[in-house]
N, C-alpha and C positions, 0 to 999 in steps of 0.2 A: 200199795197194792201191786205195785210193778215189778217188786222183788219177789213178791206172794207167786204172780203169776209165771214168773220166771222160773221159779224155784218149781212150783208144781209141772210144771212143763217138761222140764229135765225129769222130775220125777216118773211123768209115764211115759216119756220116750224110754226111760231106765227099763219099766221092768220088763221081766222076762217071762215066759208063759201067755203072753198076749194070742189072743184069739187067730187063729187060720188067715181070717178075712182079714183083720189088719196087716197081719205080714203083708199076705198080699198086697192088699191098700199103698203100704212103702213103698215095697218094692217096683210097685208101677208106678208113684209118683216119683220116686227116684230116676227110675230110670226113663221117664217121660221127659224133664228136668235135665237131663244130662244128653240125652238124643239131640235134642230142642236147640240146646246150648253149642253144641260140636256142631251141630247142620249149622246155625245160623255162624260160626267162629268159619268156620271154613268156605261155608258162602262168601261171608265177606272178604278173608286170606285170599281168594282164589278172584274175585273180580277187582278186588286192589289190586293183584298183581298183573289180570289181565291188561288192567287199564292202563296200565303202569309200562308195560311192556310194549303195548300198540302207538302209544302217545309217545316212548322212546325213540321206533323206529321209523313212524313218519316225521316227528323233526329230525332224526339221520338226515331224510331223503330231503326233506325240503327246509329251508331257513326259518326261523322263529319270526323275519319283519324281511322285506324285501321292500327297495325300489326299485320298479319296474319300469320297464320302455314308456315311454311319455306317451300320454294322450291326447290328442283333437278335438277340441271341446266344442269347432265347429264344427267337424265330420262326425266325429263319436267313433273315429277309428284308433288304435292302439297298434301302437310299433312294434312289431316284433322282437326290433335289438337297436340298440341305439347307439352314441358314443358319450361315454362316460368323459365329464371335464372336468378339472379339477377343482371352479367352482362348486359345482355339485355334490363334489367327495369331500369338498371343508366343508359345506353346510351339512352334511349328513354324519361326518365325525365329531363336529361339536358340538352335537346334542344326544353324544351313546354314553350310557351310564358306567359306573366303572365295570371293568372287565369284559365288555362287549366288542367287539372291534366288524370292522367291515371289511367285505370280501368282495371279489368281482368277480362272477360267475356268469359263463355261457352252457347256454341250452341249445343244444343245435338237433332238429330233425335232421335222421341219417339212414342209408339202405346199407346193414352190412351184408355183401352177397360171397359165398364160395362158390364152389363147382357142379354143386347140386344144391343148391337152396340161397334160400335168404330170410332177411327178417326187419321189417322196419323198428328202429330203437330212435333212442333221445342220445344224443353223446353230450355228456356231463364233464367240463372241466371248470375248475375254482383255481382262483389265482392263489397270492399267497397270501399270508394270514390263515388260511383254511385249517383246522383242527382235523384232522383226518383218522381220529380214534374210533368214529363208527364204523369207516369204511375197513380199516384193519382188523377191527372187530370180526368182520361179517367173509374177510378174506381167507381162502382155502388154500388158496399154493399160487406163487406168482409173490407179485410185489404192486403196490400202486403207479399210475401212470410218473409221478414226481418224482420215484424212486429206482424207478429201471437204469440200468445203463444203458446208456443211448436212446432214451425211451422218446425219439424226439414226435414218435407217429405209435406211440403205443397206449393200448386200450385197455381195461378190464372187465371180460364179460362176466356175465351169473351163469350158472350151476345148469338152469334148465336152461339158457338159451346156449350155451356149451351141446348140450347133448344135441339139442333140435339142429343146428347148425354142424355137428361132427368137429368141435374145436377143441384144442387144450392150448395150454402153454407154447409158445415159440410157431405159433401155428399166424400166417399171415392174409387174411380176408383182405378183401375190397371193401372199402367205405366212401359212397358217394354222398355227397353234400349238394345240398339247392341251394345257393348262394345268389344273389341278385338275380335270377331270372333262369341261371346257367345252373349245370350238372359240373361239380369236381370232384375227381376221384381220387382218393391216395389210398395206397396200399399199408394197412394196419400191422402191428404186429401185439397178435394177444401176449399182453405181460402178469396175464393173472386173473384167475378164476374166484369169485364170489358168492354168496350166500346168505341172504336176510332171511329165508323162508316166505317172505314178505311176496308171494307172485303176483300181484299187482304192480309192483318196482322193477322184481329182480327180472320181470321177460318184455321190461321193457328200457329201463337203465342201462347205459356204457359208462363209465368211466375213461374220460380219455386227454390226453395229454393235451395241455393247454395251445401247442403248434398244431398239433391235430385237428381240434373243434374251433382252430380259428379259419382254417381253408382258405386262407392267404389274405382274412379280415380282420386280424391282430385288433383292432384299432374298435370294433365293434364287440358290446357284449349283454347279455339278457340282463339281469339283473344285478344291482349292488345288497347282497344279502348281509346282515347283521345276524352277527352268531354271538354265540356266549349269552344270551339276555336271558335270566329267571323268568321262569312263567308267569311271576305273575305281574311281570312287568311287562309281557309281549303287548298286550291292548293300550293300556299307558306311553310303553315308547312311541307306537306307530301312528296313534291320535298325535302324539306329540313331531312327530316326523313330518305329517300330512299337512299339519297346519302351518308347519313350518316351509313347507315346499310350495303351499298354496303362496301363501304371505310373500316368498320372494318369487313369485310368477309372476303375480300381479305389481308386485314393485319391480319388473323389469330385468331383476337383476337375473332368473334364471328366463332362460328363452322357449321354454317348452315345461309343462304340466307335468310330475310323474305320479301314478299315482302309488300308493303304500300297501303293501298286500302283506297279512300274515299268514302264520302255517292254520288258524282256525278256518281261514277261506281258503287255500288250496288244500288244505285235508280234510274239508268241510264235512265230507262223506263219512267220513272215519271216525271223526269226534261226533257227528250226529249219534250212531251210529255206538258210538263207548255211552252216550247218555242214554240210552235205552237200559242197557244193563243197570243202571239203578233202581230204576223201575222195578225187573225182576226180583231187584235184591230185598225192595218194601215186601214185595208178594210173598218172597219167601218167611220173611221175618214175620209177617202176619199171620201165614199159615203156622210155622213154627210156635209161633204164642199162643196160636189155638192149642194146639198138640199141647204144650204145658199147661195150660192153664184147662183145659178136661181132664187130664190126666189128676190135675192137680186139686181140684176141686170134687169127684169123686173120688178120690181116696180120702181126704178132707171127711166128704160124710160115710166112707166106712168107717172110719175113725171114731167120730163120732155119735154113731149108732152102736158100736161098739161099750162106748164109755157115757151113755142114756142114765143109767145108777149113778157116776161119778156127780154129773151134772146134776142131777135132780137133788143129790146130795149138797155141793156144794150153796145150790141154791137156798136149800133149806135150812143151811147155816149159814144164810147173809151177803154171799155173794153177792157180787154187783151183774147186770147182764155186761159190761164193759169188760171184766177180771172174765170173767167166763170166756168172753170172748178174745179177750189176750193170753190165756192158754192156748187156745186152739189155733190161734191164728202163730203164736209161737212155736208149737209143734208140729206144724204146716211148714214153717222158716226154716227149721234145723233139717226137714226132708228136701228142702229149695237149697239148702246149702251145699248140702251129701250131694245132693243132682248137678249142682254146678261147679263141685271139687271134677267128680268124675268127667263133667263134660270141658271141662280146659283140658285134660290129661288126653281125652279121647281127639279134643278139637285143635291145640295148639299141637299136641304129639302131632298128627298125624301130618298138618300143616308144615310143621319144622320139617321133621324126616322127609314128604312130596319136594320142599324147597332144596333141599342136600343131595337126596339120590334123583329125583328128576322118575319117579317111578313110574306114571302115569303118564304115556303118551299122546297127541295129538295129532290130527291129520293136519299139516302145514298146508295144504291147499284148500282147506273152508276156514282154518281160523285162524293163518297166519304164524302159528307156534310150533313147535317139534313137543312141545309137554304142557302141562298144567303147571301155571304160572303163580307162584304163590307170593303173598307180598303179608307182612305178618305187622300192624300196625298195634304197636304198642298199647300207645294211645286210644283207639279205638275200641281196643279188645277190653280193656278197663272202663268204657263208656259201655259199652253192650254187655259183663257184667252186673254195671250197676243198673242200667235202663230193665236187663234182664228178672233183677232180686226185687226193686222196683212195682213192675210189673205184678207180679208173681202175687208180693205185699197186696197193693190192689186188687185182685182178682179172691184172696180168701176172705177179704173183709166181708164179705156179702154173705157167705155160708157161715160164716163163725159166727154173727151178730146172728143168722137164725138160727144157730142154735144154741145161744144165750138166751134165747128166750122162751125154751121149754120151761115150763112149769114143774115144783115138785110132784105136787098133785098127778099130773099127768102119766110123770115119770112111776109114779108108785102103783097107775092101772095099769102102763105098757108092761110091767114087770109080773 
């Protein structure tokens, strides 16, 4: 009866001359189906990419696992910079997985002042090992502190604190440092101007030369950062780091407590903050399954108030209410198919083209972006398909099975 049903299905999606109301019926279940499908493809394109994007450029700014200045476990006070031994830098290199390596980075509060202004920033220098493709990424004209010649006091600002400040290239500000108690001053020279769009970082970030951010303290530095580590190794390493730093504190062998911080707790705001956006993304898809599945369900019984004779017919030669109802829920399928050829074409097109030409703008000062960030997941889009035809399937069974169950009788007074 499965072939029967098949067959008769293709038969009256076939003919031609069908009633006003059913066109219409298609036509709105069509393109009910294919709206539905393009909103929810591009929702998701679009907060994959967002997430994707914001979660790139705060690990830029901040390390995937730090060791931090050591803690007092009798005060509960925490060091601001410490002095890295080389004890601590073997216990911390022989437990990074392949391709990780460790770096030593100082964070130093700094006042850059000119002649009419100033502006309190962070000066940012990493030792070597440093991977420096985000910062060159994010670079407009200039070169990085590593890379100047004679860069031995030189800095790289951002974009807007360039403007706030009146600086460019070859332009040389004051940079004082609080240093044990005392103010020291060295005179900067900008080697290069910046840009994440990212204004939470960029008006507050320096980039600056490792002689520079040491202010005559070489020997002291904020954290030994760990880069290179896969995500989803970040919680795994740093559990594994913790325990390992607690273990040789208490064996003596290290002299001070540090504790293990990752980028989920200093970007804690950020990533709270991208999981919300999921949330949205349920709301949307809920709503969007409404919209198909109305759409889809009254045109279902235009359809079939339309073809009230057929049924009453088929019934009176034997039908099963089952065959009855696997027609109609089959010629329901072929218009969930048509709806979702046209909503890939509508939702993946317009996805691709957004991710090539960058056509749709953003204001970089509430969302961090200069455009609409599209991230196109294979995978995904093949699971919301199927979840999608799925769905659909479910939601006609209820209409078909009642009207499989019209009687002939009935059918032969409504006529």
């Amino acid at each position: 009866m499965n072939g029967f049903a098949s067959f008769f299905a293709r038969r009256i999606g076939a003919r031609r001359g069908a009633a006003a109301s059913t066109r219409t019926g298609v036509v709105i279940a069509v393109a009910g189906v294919a709206l539905a499908l393009a909103v929810m493809e591009l929702t998701l394109c679009i907060v994959t990419g967002f997430k994707s994007e914001i979660r790139r450029k705060v690990m830029g700014f901040q390390a995937p696992v730090s060791v931090t200045a050591p803690y007092d476990v009798e005060t509960g006070h925490t060091a601001a910079e410490f002095v890295l031994t080389p004890g601590l830098r073997r216990l911390v290199d022989g437990r990074l997985p392949a391709g990780a390596r460790s770096v030593v980075t100082l964070r130093r509060p700094a006042i850059i002042k000119t002649d009419g202004d100033f502006a309190a920033v962070e000066v940012v220098s990493r030792g070597p090992g440093h991977d420096p493709a985000f910062e060159e990424g994010n670079l407009l004209r200039g070169r990085l502190p590593q890379g100047c010649a004679g860069g031995r006091d030189s800095i790289v600002i951002s974009r807007s604190l360039a403007r706030k400040l009146g600086l460019d290239t070859a332009a040389r500000p004051y940079v004082f440092f609080f240093v044990d108690g005392e103010v020291r001053t060295r005179r900067a020279t900008v080697g290069g101007v910046y840009c994440s769009d990212f204004s939470d970082y960029d008006d507050n970030i320096v980039y600056g030369s490792p002689a520079l951010a040491a202010a005559g303290r070489p020997e002291l530095v904020t954290s030994l950062d760990i880069e290179g580590v896969p995500e989803g190794e970040i919680m795994p390493l740093a559990d594994t780091l913790q325990a390992r730093l607690v273990q040789a504190y208490r064996a003596g062998t290290l002299p001070e407590l540090h504790p293990v911080e990752t980028v989920y707790q200093s970007g804690a705001m950020y990533f709270n903050w991208l999981e919300l956006l999921d949330t949205n993304v349920v709301v949307i898809f809920v709503l969007m399954l409404c919209v198909a599945g109305f759409t889809l369900v009254s045109s279902l019984f235009i359809i079939i108030l339309d073809r009230m004779s057929t049924i009453g017919l088929l019934r009176a030669l034997g039908a099963t209410t089952g065959t009855v109802a696997g027609i109609f829920v089959r010629v329901a399928m072929r218009l969930v198919g048509a709806g979702m050829v046209i909503g890939n074409v509508l939702g993946l097109g317009l996805a691709l083209l957004q991710d090539a030409t960058h056509l749709l703008p953003l204001d970089p000062g509430m969302y961090y972006l200069p455009y609409v960030p599209v991230q196109v997941d294979w995978w995904a889009m093949g699971a919301l398909n199927l979840g999608t035809a799925l769905a659909a399937w479910l939601i006609l069974i209820l209409p078909a099975r009642l009207a499989s169950r019209v009687q002939p009788g009935a059918v032969m007074r409504y006529e």
